[in-house]
C-alpha positions, 0 to 999 in steps of 0.5 A: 500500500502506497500510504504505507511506503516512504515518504510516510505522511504520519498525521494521514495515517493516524487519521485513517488508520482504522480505514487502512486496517480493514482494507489491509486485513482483505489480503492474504497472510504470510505469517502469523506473529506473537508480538510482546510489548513491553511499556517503558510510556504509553504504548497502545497507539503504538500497538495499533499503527504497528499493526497497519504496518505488519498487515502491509508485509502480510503479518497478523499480529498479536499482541501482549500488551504490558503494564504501563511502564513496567518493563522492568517488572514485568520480566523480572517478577511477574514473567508468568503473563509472558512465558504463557504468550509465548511470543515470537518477538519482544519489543521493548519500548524505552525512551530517554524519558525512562533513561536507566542503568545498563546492568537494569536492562542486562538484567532484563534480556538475559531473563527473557533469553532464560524465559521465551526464544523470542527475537527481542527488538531494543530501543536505543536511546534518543537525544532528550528534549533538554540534552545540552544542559546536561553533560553527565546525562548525555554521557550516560545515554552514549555509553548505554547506547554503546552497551545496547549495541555490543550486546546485539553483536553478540547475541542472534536473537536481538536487534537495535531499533534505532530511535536515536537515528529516528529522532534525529531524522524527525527532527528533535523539536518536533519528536518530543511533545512536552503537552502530549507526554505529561497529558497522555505520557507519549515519550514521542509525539504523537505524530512520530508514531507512524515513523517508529512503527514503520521502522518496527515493521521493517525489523520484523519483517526482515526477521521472517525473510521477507526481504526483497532480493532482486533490484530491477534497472531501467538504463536512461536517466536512471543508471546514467543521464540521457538517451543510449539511443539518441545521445550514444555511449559518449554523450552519457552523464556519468561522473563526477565532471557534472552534478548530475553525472555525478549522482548517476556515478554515487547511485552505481556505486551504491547499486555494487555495495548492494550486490556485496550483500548478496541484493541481485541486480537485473536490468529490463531497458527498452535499448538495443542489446549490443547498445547497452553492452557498448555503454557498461564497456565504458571506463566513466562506468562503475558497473559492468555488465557482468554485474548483472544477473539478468539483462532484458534490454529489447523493445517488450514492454517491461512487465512482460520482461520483468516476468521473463526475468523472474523466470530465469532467476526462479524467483516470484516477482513479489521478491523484486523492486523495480527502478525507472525514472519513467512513470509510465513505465512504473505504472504500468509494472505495478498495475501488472506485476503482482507484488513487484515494489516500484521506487516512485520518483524519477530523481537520481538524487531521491533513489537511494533515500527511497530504496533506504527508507523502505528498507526492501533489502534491510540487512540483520545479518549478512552470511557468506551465502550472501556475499556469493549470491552473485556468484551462485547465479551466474554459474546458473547462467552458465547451467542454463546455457549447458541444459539449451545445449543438452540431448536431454535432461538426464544427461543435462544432471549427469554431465553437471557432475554433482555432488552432495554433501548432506550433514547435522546443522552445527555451529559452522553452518547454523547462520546460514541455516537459519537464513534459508528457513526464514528466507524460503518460500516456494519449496518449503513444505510447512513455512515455519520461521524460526529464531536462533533459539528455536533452531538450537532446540532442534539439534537435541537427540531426539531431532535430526536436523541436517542441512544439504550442500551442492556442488557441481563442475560450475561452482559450488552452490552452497548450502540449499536445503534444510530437513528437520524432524521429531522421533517420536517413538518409532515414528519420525514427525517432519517438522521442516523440509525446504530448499533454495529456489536455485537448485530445482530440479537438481533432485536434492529433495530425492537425495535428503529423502535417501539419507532420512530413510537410511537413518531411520531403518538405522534407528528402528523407525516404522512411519514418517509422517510429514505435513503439508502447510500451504501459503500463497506461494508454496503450491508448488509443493503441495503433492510432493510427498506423494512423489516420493511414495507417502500417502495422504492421511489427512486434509485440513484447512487446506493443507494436508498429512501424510505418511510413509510407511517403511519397508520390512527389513 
């Protein structure tokens, strides 16, 4: 929803949030979510426009509300409430207005790390109102603030909420108001709700892997000034020899420090192919062609061409945002591209604040799987070329020579596993996301829990596939199968499933059972397990069991 995107207008959305909520709650739901909030002020507005937020992402949330500025006691004497919620994620909202000490606040997070396994989101602390006329105090609120940040680097299941940077992006005047705190105890004005939750939001919604992946660019006048057509290679804007040129370049370099974090860059311009190869050869430009995953530079028209994009990447063009300074262009992707974000300004200079700002791609953690994403699909690329070139598909995965390595989740592996199971959507069987704590209960005895890499004569694709499962006396319960959209059809699933039935005949199992989950975009695996010889024992809420039912012997 447009009104939910940056530029935020806070009042409009106050106004009309009860408006927004109903016409959000008629889309469809991607997760479902227990949200804690935990009261250092007033925090109900805050519940209520943080849930127009969530609905946006496609996230119901529901909500525990502490006591008024509690926070404190709530955890440390009376945490029943809590532990009974069992919530996903924890949110503490504490303020300058509450300044406290950091052993306080350290006390309170190792509770609730004893407590729950939720993902806990923290408040650093904003300037006060009255902040140059005491010194201690702003010392004291720079060294909390450094204490709350080396606490989240060393602990997975906890995040800074920048209010700090929010405020100061507010503007400091205008983020305290002294008539709403002592009226109605807001530590932010009441206007600044929306920016906080917005930015709640975002920290949330990367947390479940609901990221954008792929950054769709048009060419002229958005990765250079002018026409490639009319004013050719030489007559581009690009570097620092003007303002604009300028901005062009800074915009490149942003785009390839986006790339270093695993974003994936795509191109779909209305330009003549071997034109654009002559523009990204010129040395003013700091991509290069191979920077690209996908080029889509012809004549089609752009949402046809985005789609065809997606095909190649395998990937849902709900994971896209789209670039172009031509409104047009951008309407006509948004009005026929389902799910696709489009950038909407057609100002060099306001593109990266608008990709920022919306936080598509707001990183939490980056993973040596992100830092090779580039890599893995360009030697795709290179499959697809060999498959074209293929008698047949059997001989296309026999000439590829790959091998798999099937292994426990441990500490080497456990970041990235725990970034595929929040990241996967399209071949994962029951879509449960999990934090880091959940994921460590799983490697107990009584789980098998392993995850599956692939290599192949290209390249080494990484870890692409997570398994996990419950012994229940002589009967294995999975709880998780999933894998990455970049290996299908490269029988990875058939593998797994070899190794789980050789651990079972091991281990004296009778059964497995196994459970389809389904969501908007996992249909694709709706009948897998019957592919594989399970048989459907039961149907409900349109998902389904089933079970399998191993051989004598």
């Amino acid at each position: 929803m447009r009104e939910l995107e940056y530029p935020l207008n806070g009042a409009d959305i106050l106004l009309r949030k009860k408006i927004l909520r109903r016409e959000l709650q008629k889309r469809a739901i991607v997760a479902e979510k227990k949200i804690a909030l935990l009261s250092g002020s007033t925090v109900g507005e805050i519940k209520d426009v943080l849930e127009i937020f969530l609905w946006n992402y496609g996230i119901r949330p529901i909500f525990l509300e502490g006591t008024y500025a509690n926070f404190y006691e709530d955890v440390m004497f009376d945490a029943k409430k809590l532990q009974k919620f069992n919530p996903d994620f924890i949110y503490i909202h504490t303020t300058c207005r509450n300044l406290t000490d950091a052993s306080k606040l350290e006390q309170v997070w190792a509770k609730l790390a004893e407590i729950c396994s939720a993902m806990i989101i923290q408040n650093n602390f904003e300037l006060p109102p009255d902040g140059f006329s005491s010194i201690d105090k702003l010392r004291s609120l720079n060294r909390l603030n450094q204490k709350i940040y080396l606490y989240a680097g060393e602990h997975d299941n906890f995040v800074v909420n920048d209010l700090n940077y929010l405020a100061a992006q507010y503007g400091l005047l205008q983020w305290h108001n002294p008539a709403q705190w002592y009226a109605y105890k807001y530590a932010l004005a009441l206007e600044a709700v929306p920016l906080l939750c917005f930015n709640l939001a975002k920290l949330i919604k990367a947390s479940l892997g609901l990221n954008k992946k792929v950054l769709v660019l048009d060419l002229d006048n958005t990765l250079w000034g002018g026409i490639l057509g009319d004013d050719g290679v030489a007559g581009l804007e690009i570097g620092a020899e003007t303002p604009r040129g300028a901005a062009f370049l800074d915009f490149q370099k942003y785009l390839k420090g986006q790339q270093a974090q695993g974003i994936l860059l795509a191109i779909c311009s209305k330009n003549n192919y071997q034109d654009v190869v002559q523009a990204f050869a010129d040395p003013r430009m700091f991509l290069r062609l191979d920077d690209f995953v996908a080029v889509e530079a012809n004549w089609d028209n752009k949402d046809k061409n985005i789609l065809k994009i997606a095909e190649k990447l395998n990937l849902l063009p709900d994971s896209f945002v789209f670039v172009d300074d031509n409104p047009a262009e951008r309407e006509l992707v948004r009005h026929n591209v389902a799910g696709v974000s489009v950038v909407d300004t057609s100002d060099v200079l306001d593109f990266i604040d608008y990709i920022e700002n919306n936080g598509f791609f707001l990183p939490l953690k980056v993973t040596e799987a992100d830092l090779n994403r580039q890599e893995y699909y360009q030697q795709n690329n290179q499959r697809r070329v060999a498959e074209e070139g293929s008698v047949n598909y059997a001989d296309f995965l026999k000439s590829l020579q790959m091998t798999y390595a099937i292994e426990p989740v441990a500490k080497e592996n456990f970041a990235r596993v725990l970034q595929l199971i929040n990241k996967t959507n399209q071949f994962n069987l029951t879509t449960k996301r999990l934090s880091a704590a959940e994921l460590q209960n799983l490697l107990a005895d009584k789980y098998l829990t392993i995850c599956c890499g692939l290599k192949d004569k290209f390249g080494d694709n990484g870890i692409i596939a997570v398994f996990s499962a419950e012994r229940r006396a002589e009967t294995l319960d999975i709880g998780l199968w999933l894998m990455s959209c970049r290996v299908f059809r490269r029988n990875v699933e058939q593998e797994i499933f070899k190794y789980v039935l050789d651990w079972c005949r091991k281990k004296q199992i009778k059964k497995i059972h196994g459970h389809y989950i389904p969501t908007p975009k996992n249909k694709m695996t709706a009948d897998f397990y019957a592919t594989i010889g399970f048989v459907k024992i039961a149907e409900r809420d349109g998902g389904s069991d089933w079970e399998y039912i191993l051989a004598k012997g």
